[in-house]
N, C-alpha and C positions, 0 to 999 in steps of 0.2 A: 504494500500500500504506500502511494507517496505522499509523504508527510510535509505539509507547511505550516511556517507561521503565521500568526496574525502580521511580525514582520517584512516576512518575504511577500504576502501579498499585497502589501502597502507601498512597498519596492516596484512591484511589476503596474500595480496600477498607477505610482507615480511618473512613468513613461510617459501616460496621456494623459493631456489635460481636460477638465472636465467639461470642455467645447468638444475636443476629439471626439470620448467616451460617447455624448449625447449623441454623437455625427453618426460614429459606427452600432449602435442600436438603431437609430433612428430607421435605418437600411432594412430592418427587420420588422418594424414596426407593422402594424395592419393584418386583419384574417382576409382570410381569402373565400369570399360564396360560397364558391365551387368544391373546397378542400372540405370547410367547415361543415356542410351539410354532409357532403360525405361520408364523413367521419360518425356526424349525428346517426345518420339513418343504417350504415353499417354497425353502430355499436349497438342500437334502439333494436334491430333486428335481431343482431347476436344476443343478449341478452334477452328478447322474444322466442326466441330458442332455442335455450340453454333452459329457460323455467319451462318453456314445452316441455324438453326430455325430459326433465325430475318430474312431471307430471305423468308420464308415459310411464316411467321406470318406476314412480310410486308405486304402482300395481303388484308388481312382482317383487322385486327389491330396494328394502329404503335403501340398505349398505350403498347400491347404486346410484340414489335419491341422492346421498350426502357425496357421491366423490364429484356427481355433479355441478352440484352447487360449488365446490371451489372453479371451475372456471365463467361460471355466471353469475359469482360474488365478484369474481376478478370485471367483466363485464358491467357490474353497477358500480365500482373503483372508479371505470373507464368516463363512464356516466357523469359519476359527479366532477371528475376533473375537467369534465367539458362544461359541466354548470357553474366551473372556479373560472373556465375564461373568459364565460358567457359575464360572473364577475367584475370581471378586470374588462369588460370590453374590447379584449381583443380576440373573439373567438367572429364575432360579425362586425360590419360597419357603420350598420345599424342599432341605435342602442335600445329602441323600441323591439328590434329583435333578438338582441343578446337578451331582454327583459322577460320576454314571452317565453324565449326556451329555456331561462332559466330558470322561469318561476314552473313552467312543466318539467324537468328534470328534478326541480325540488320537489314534486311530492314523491318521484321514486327515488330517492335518494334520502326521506325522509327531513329535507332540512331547508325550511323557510328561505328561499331567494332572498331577501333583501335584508329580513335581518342577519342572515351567515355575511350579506354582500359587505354590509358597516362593519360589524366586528372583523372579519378580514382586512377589511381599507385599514384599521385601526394597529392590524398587525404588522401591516407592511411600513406603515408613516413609524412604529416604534419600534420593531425588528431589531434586537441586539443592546436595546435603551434600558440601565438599571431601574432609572424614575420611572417605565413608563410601564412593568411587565404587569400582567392578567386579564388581557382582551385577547383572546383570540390567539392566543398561545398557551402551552406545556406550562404549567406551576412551576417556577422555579426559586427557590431560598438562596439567599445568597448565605458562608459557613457563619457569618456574625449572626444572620438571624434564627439562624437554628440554635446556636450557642443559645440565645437570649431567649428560644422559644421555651413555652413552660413542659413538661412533659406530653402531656392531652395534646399540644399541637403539634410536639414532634411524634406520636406517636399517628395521628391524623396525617401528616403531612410523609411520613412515612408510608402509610397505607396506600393512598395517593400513588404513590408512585413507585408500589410494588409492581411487578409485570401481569400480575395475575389480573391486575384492577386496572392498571392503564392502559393494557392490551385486550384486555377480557372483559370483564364486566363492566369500566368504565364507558368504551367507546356502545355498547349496547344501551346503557340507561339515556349516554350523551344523546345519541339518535332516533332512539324507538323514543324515549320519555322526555326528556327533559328539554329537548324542542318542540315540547308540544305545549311550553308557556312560556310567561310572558313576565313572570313575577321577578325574572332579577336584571328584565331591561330598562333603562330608565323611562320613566313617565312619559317624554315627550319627546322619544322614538315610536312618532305613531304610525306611522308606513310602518316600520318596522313589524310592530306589534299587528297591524291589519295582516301583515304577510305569515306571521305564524297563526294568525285564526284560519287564516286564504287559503292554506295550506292545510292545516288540519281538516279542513271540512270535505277538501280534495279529496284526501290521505282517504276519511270515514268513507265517501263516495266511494271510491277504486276498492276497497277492503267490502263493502256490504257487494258490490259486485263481481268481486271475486269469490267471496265465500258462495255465497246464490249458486253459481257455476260449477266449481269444484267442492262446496262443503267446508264449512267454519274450521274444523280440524285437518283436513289435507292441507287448507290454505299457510294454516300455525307449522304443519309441519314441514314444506316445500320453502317458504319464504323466511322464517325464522332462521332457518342457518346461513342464509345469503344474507342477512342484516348483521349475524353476528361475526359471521368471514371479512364480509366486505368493510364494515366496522373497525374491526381489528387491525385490518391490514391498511386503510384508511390512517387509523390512531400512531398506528407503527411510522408510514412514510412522513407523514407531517412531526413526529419528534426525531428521525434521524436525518431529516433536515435541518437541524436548530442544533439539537443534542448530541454536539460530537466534541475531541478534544484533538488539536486544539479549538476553540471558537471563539466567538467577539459578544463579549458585553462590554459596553460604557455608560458611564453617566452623563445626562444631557451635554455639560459643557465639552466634553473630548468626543460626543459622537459624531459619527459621520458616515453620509450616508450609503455614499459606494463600497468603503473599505467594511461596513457593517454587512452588506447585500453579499459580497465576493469571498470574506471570511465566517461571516457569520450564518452561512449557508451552504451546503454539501452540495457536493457533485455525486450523486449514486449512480455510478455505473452498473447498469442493470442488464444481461443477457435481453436478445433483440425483441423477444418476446413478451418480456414484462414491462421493457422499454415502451412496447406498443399499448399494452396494457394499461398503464399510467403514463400514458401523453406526457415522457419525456420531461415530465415533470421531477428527476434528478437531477435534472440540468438546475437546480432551482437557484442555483447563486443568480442565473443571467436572469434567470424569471425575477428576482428581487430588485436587479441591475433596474430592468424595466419589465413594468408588467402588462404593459400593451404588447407586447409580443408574444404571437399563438404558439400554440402550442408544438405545432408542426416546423416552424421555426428556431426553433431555440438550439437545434444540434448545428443547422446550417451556421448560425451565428456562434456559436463555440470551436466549430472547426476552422473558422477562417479567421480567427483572431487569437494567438497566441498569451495575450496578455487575460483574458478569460478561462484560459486553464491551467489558475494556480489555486483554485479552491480545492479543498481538502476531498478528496477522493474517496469515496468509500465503497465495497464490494458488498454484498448480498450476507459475505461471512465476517468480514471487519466490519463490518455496522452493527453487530453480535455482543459485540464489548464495549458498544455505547449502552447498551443497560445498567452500568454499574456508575454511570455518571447520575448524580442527586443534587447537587449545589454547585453553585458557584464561588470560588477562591475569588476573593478581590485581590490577597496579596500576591498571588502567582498567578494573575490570570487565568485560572483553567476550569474545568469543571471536574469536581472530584465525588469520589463514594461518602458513602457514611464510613468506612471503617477508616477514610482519612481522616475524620475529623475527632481532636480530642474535645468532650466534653468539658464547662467551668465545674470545681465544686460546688457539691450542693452541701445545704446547711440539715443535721439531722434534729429531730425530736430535743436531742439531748445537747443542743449546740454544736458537735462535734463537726467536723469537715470531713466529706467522704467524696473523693475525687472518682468522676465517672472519666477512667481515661479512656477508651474510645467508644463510638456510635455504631452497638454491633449489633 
């Protein structure tokens, strides 16, 4: 795996100056009709076909049901990264039609078009910023505050971000449930909030109509494991994006916004296949660079510009050992486990000092 610093990519993007950089995206910039719809209607289909066959194969074998479902989870992955360009605006030219199909891709994807669209915008404007982390990003402590946290919220904040919960059960409650309100957006995101009732009512519509068809329990049992796959592997790409070491956090006054986008963003080199799967959305340091640029674009623009591939490289298996990253060092820059970090004394019953030295 090739390994950089936050240094050496502040070195290669120092080359260009931030009139160049804007010049050579800009090349990139814009979807294409012709590609974009494409892409819609061949994954729409694929995905049409994949819950066909677990439908077919229900009959005889679920064993069969369930190996299905992994590549028509992969299929609704594919989905919603088309509804994150539809997002960003640069999946169409139209934003009236980036709007339409992503507010139709959000009810199978589970996930309100316009309020995922704000909390996203919110992720990308802070991306890498200490002052600004928990919209639309990974929980992350930095080690002073976990030092200073009381047990109950290291022990919370732990759980958090054990893999069982932030691969497993977390991204299922995130998607099936807890998009389905409204209670922790503020008051007066009210598009917002219209887009998760718009959405839900969709969601109720498509589910009483599929149950009708196939039956309330085939439906739980066909669709329930693509929500919890797709989920999963969702939860997964978007933290070994962010959560790798080295990476870039700073606090508002030394941040910046390219060196944050190029470092504080992985390159997942993925086999061609999965590549296809998640629309190249590895490439995510250039997606951060600029996030008008589609999806299908983002390798053209990596291979033809040298100074964009010093982001931190990660493989399918080296991305593997970014699960023991938990916090963020401010004094070493890095993000480290809990078993680096030594506990302060705590005070007992009896006065006494009983030093917790590490977080195991």
């Amino acid at each position: 795996m090739l390994r950089h610093t936050v240094s050496d990519v502040a070195v290669s993007l120092g080359d260009l100056s931030p009139r160049e950089l804007k010049s050579i995206l800009a090349r990139y910039r814009g979807g294409s009709t012709f590609r974009s719809l494409s892409q819609l209607l061949s994954t729409l289909l694929l995905f049409t076909l994949g819950w066909l066959a677990m439908w077919w194969s229900f009959e005889f074998s679920y064993a069969w049901t369930l190996l299905l479902a992994i590549p028509t989870a992969g299929f609704a992955v594919r989905l919603f990264i088309l509804q994150h360009d539809c997002g960003h605006g640069s999946f169409f030219h139209s934003m009236t039609a980036n709007r339409l199909v992503g507010n139709m891709l959000g009810v199978l994807t589970l996930t309100p078009y316009e309020c995922w669209r704000r909390q996203h915008a919110a992720h990308h404007a802070t991306s890498g910023q200490l002052d600004h982390r928990g919209i639309g990003d990974i929980r992350t402590m930095t080690v002073t505050e976990y030092q200073l946290a009381s047990r109950w919220q290291r022990f919370v904040y732990r759980l958090y971000r054990h893999p069982v919960v932030l691969f497993g059960v977390g991204p299922f409650l995130h998607f099936a449930i807890l998009q389905r309100f409204t209670g922790s957006l503020p008051r007066h995101w009210r598009k917002e909030r219209w887009s998760v009732h718009q959405t839900n009512l969709a969601i109720l519509a498509l589910v009483l109509l599929m149950a009708w068809l196939v039956g309330p329990w085939t439906l739980a049992a066909l669709h329930l494991p693509i929500v919890l796959l797709a989920g999963s592997c969702g939860v997964w790409l978007f933290y070994i994006q962010h959560q790798f070491d080295p990476t870039y956090w700073e606090h508002d006054d030394q941040w910046e916004h390219a060196t944050a986008a190029i470092a504080g963003s992985s390159h997942l080199a993925l086999p061609a296949p999965l590549a296809w799967l998640t629309a190249n959305i590895g490439l995510h340091h250039i997606h951060h660079l600029d996030s008008r640029i589609a999806n299908y674009s983002l390798a053209a623009c990596y291979r033809a510009h040298a100074q964009l591939q010093t982001a931190q490289r990660l493989t399918l298996r080296s991305s593997l050992a970014c699960t023991r990253l938990k916090l963020w060092d401010e004094r070493s820059g890095r993000l480290v486990g809990f078993a680096d970090v030594v506990l302060p004394a705590r005070q007992t019953a009896r006065g006494t000092q009983v030093v917790e030295e590490r977080s195991t």
